[in-house]
N, C-alpha and C positions, 0 to 999 in steps of 0.2 A: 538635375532634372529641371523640366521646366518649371515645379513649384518653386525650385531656388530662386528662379529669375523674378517670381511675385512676390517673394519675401523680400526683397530688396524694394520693394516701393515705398515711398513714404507716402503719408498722406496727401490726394490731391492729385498723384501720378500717374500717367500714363505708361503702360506697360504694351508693346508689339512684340507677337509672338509669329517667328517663320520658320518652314521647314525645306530643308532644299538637297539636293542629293550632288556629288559631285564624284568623278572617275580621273582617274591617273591609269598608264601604263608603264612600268621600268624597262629600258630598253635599251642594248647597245649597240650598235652598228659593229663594235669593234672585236665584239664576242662573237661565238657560233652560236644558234638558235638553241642547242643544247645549255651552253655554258650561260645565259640570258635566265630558260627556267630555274636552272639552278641556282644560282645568286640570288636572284629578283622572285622565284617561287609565283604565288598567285596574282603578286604586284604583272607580273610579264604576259598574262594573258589578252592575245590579240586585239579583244571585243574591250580589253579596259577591266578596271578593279575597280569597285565604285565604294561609298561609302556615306552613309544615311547622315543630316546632321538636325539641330534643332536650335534655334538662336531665338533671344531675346533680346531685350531694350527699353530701359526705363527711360524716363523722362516726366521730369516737373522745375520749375524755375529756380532749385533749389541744388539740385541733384539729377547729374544724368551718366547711365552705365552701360556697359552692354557684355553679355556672353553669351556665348558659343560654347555649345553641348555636344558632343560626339555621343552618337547613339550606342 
């Protein structure tokens, strides 16, 4: 969670918190439109498969880290 990414700070640190959304589509040219759903499932629809994420990043002269959350 994003508390994780605060409990990594030490004193004095800076902490940036972002949120950002990102889509993929699984696709093959090589398959039939049929055998693409089936493989690939909700990854293959047309309009994209997206997925929520949430990332932080500490930062002090000391120590610096970053993660990335998947919602």
């Amino acid at each position: 969670s994003v508390r994780d990414v605060a409990a990594f700070r030490p004193p004095g640190a800076a902490v940036a918190l972002c949120h950002f959304s990102a889509c993929h589509r699984l696709h093959s040219k090589s398959l039939s439109e049929e055998e693409n759903r089936k493989i690939f499932g909700k990854c293959n629809n047309p309009n994209g498969h997206g997925h929520n994420y949430k990332g932080g990043e500490v930062t002090s002269s000391l120590f610096h880290g970053m993660m990335l959350l998947s919602e």
